[in-house]
C-alpha positions in Angstrom: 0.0 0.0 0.0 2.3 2.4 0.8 4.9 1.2 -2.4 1.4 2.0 -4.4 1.5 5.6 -2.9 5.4 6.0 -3.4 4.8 5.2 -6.7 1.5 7.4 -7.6 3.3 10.3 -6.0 6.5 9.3 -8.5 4.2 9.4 -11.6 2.8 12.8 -10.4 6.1 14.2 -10.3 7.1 12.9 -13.3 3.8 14.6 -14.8 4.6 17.6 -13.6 8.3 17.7 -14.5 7.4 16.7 -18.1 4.5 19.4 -18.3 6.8 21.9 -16.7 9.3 21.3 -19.2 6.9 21.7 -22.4 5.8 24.8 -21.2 9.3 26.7 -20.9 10.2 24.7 -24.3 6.9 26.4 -25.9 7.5 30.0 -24.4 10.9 29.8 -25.6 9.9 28.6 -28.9 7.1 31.8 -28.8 10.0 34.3 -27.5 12.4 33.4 -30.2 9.4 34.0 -33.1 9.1 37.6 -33.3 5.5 39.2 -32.8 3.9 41.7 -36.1 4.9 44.6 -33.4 8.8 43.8 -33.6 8.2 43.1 -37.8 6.7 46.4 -37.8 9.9 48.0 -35.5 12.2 46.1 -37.7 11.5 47.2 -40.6 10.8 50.7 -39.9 14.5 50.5 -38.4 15.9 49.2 -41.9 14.0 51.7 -43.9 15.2 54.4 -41.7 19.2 52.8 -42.4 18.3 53.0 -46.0 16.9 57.0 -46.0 19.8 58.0 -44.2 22.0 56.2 -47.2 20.0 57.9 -49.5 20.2 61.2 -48.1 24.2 60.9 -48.0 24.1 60.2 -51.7 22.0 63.2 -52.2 24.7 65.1 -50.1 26.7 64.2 -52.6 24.8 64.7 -56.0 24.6 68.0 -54.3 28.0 68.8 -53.8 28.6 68.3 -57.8 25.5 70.8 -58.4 23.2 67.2 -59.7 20.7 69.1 -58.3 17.2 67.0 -59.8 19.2 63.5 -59.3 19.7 65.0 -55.5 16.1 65.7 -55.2 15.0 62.2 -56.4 17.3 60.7 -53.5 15.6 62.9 -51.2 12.2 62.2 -52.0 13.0 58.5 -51.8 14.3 59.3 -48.1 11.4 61.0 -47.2 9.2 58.8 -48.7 10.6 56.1 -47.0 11.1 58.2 -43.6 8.7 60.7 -43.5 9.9 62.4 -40.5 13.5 63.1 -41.5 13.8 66.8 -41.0 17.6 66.8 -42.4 15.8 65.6 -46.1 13.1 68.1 -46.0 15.9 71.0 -44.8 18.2 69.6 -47.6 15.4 70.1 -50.2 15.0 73.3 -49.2 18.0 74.4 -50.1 18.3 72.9 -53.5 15.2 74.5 -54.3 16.1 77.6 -53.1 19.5 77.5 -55.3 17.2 77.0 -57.9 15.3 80.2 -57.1 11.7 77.6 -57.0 11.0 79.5 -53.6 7.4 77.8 -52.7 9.0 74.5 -53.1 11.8 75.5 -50.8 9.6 77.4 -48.2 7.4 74.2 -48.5 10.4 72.0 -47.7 11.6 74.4 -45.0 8.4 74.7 -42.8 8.0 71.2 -42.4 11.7 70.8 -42.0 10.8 73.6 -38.8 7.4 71.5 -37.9 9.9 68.0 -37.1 12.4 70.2 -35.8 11.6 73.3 -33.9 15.5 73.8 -32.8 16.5 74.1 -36.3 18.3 77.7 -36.2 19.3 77.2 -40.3 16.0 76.1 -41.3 13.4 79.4 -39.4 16.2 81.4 -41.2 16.0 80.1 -44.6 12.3 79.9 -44.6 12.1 83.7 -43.3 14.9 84.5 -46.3 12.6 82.8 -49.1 9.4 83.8 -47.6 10.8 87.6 -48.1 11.8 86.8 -51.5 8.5 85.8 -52.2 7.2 88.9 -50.4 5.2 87.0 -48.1 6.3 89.2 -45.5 3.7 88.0 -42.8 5.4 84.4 -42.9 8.9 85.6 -43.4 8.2 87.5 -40.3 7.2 84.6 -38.4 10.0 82.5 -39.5 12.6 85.5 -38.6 11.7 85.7 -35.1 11.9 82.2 -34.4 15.6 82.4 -35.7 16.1 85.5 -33.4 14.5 83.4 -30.9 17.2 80.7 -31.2 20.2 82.6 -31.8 19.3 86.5 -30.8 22.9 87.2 -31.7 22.6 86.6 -35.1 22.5 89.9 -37.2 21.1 89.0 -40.8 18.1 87.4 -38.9 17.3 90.5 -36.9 18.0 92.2 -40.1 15.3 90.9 -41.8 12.6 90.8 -39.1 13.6 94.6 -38.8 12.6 94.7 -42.8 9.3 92.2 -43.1 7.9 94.3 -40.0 8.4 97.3 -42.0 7.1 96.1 -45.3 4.0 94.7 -42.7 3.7 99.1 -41.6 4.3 97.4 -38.3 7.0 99.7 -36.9 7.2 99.5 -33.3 8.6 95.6 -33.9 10.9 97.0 -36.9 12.8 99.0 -34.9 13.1 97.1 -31.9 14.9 94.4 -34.4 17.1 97.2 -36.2 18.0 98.5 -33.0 19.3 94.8 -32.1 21.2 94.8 -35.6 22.6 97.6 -34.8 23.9 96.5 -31.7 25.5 93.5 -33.6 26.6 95.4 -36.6 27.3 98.9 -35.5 28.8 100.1 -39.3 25.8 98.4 -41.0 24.8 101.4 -43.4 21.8 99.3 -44.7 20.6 99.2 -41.0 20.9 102.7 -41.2 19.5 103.0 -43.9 16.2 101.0 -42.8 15.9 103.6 -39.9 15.5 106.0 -42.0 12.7 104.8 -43.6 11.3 103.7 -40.7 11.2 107.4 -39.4 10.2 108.7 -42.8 7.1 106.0 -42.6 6.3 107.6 -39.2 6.8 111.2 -40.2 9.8 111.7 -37.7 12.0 113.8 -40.5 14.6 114.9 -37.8 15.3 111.3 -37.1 14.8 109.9 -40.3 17.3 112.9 -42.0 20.2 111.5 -39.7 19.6 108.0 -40.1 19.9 108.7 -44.1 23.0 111.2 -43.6 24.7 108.1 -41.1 24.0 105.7 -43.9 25.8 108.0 -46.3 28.4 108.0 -44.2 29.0 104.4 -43.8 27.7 103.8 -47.8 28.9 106.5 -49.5 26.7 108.3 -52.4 23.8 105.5 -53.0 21.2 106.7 -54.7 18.6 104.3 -52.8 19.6 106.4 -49.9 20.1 109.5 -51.8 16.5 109.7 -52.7 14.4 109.1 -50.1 16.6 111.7 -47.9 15.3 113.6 -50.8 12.2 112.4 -50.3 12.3 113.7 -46.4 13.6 116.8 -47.8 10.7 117.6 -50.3 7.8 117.4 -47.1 9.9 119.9 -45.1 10.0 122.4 -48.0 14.3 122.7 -48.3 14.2 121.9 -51.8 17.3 123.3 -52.6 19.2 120.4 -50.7 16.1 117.8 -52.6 17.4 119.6 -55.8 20.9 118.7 -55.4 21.1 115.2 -54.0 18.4 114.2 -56.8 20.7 115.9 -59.2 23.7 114.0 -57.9 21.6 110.8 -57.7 20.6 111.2 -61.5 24.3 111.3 -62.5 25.2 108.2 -60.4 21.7 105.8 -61.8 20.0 107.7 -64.6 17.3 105.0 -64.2 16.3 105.4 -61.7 12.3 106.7 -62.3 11.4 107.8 -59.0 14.8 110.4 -59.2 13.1 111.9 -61.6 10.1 112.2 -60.1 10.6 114.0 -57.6 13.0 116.2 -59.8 9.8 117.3 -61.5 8.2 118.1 -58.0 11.2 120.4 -57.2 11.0 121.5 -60.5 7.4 122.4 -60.1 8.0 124.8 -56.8 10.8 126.3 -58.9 8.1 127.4 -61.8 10.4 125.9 -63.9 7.7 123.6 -65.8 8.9 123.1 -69.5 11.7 121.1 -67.3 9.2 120.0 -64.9 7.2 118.3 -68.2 10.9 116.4 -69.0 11.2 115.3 -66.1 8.0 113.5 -65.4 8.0 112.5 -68.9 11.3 110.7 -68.3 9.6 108.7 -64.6 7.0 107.8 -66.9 9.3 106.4 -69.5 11.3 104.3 -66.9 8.2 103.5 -65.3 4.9 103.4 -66.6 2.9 101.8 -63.1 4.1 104.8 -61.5 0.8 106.8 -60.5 2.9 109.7 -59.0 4.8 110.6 -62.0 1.3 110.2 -64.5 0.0 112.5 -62.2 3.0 114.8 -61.5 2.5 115.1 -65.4 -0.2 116.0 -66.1 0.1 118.8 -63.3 3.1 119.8 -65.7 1.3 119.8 -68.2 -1.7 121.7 -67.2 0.6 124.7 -65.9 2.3 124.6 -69.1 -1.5 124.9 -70.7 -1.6 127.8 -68.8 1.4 129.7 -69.4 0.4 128.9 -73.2 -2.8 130.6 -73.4 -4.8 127.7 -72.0 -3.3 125.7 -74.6 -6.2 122.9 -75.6 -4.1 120.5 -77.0 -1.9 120.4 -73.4 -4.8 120.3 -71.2 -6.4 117.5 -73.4 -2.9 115.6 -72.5 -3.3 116.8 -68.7 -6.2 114.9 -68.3 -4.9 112.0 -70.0 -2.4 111.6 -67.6 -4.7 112.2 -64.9 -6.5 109.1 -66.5 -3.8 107.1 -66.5 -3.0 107.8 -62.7 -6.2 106.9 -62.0 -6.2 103.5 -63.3 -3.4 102.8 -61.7 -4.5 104.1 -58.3 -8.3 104.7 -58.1 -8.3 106.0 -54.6 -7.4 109.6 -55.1 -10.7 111.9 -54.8 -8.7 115.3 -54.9 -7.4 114.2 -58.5 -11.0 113.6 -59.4 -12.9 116.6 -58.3 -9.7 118.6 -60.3 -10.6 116.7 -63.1 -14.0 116.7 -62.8 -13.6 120.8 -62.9 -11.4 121.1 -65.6 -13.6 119.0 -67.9 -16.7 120.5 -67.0 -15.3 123.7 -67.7 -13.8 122.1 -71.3 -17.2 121.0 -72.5 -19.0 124.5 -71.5 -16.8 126.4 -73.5 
């Protein structure tokens, strides 16, 4: 009775050990066969491997200006890694050798979206948004560079400009200002300052921000002219008259120059020159509403002076209509012409 026992108890072990052992031969068996979720992790892994190869080979194609064939590796890297920010920021640049700015802003913003750290890639954005002349983005873009490196001076250079292209000046000049700081002998800074002011009516300022910019530039007409400019609305025309002329000499093709040689002109009563003048902003620039107007203000004295001289007021109005086309909103233009013609067809 008791060897029946021994033995029963024998068998149960033996049961147990031979169960036991199946079981940790089967969970082995399951541990060494990998589950869909480590497939999946696997072969994201590999496809990863095999963007970053292709991205180095479009380093490369790069690097010997193969600039489509560079693009094609890319777009294989992404398309196989969809979150490599290094591919997008890569594209972006190709595209934006290629002057293909949406492409590149495209490339840069999502390059920004997977890596908000990316100094390079807020300020290449911000560069071809401004190209572009989408100044609300390229602002955007800037100050996120600033953000990340506040030290560095083209990016607080070009906030300082896409706020004032926005008529957002308080934020201009708090970026010029930094510029400044960074690049005290910028004379584009400067020069920026002095538009800035000019914009806000603050001709003191905006006369020594132009005459600093001089200084540091030398005789620029694209600063020459607007110190004009800010010269003409405080009524000391005879320093307009000879910064103009002096601009004229140094870019002849410049339309607004002329321009606002006409104006000068025009306070001088010296209008047969006032007519060539405008004629001439015309002829470099034909969208110009100022100088079709300024025109046909010329022309209208010269009428005038020429016993009211039908064949010169007929090309007054002319102008007038031209200017208007061009820039609709401008009521005192229209009640003048309104009155001239009224008192043409009466006669």
């Amino acid at each position: 009775m008791v060897l029946m026992k021994v033995r029963r108890v024998a068998v149960m072990l033996a049961i147990i050990i031979v169960i036991g052992t199946a079981g940790c031969r089967r969970a082995q068996r399951i541990a060494a066969e990998p589950n869909e979720q480590d497939l999946i992790a696997q072969q994201m892994e590999e496809q990863k491997a095999l963007a970053v190869s292709l991205y180095v080979d479009a380093m490369m194609l790069n690097d010997l200006n193969e600039n489509q064939e560079a693009l094609k590796k890319l777009n294989m890297a992404i398309e196989l890694d969809p979150q490599f920010a290094l591919a997008y920021s890569m594209r972006g640049d190709i595209y934006q050798k290629q002057k293909e700015y949406p492409h590149s802003a495209d490339a840069y913003e999502k390059a920004t979206q997977l890596d908000p750290w990316s100094f390079k890639d807020f300020f290449n954005l911000g560069k071809v948004c401004q190209a572009m002349k989408e100044f609300a983005r390229a602002v955007k873009a800037y100050v996120s560079a600033c953000n990340l490196d506040p030290n560095h001076f083209e990016a607080q250079y070009g906030a300082a400009q896409c706020y004032y292209e926005l008529k957002d000046y308080k934020p201009s000049l708090e970026h010029a200002q930094k510029a400044k700081g960074l690049n005290p002998s910028s004379g584009d800074v400067e020069c920026l300052f002095g538009d800035i002011y000019k914009e806000q009516k603050n001709h003191d300022d905006a006369i020594n921000a132009y005459r600093r910019a001089m200084e540091l530039k030398g005789n620029d007409p694209n600063i020459m002219v607007p110190l004009a400019a800010v010269y003409l609305r405080t009524g000391r025309y005879d320093a307009a008259r000879e910064l103009l002329t002096d601009a004229i000499k140094i870019d002849p093709t410049k339309g607004v120059a002329h321009q606002y040689m006409g104006f000068v002109q025009l306070k001088s009563k010296e209008t047969d020159l006032a007519v060539e003048s405008y004629k001439e902003a015309v002829r470099l620039d034909d969208k110009d509403w100022m100088a079709h107007k300024g025109l046909g203000v010329a022309y209208m004295l010269a009428a005038m002076k020429n016993n009211n001289d039908e064949k010169l007021k007929a090309m007054a109005i002319e102008q007038w209509n031209f200017s208007l086309k061009l820039k609709a909103d401008q009521p005192e233009l229209k009640k003048i012409m309104d009155r001239y013609q009224t008192n043409t067809n009466t006669k």
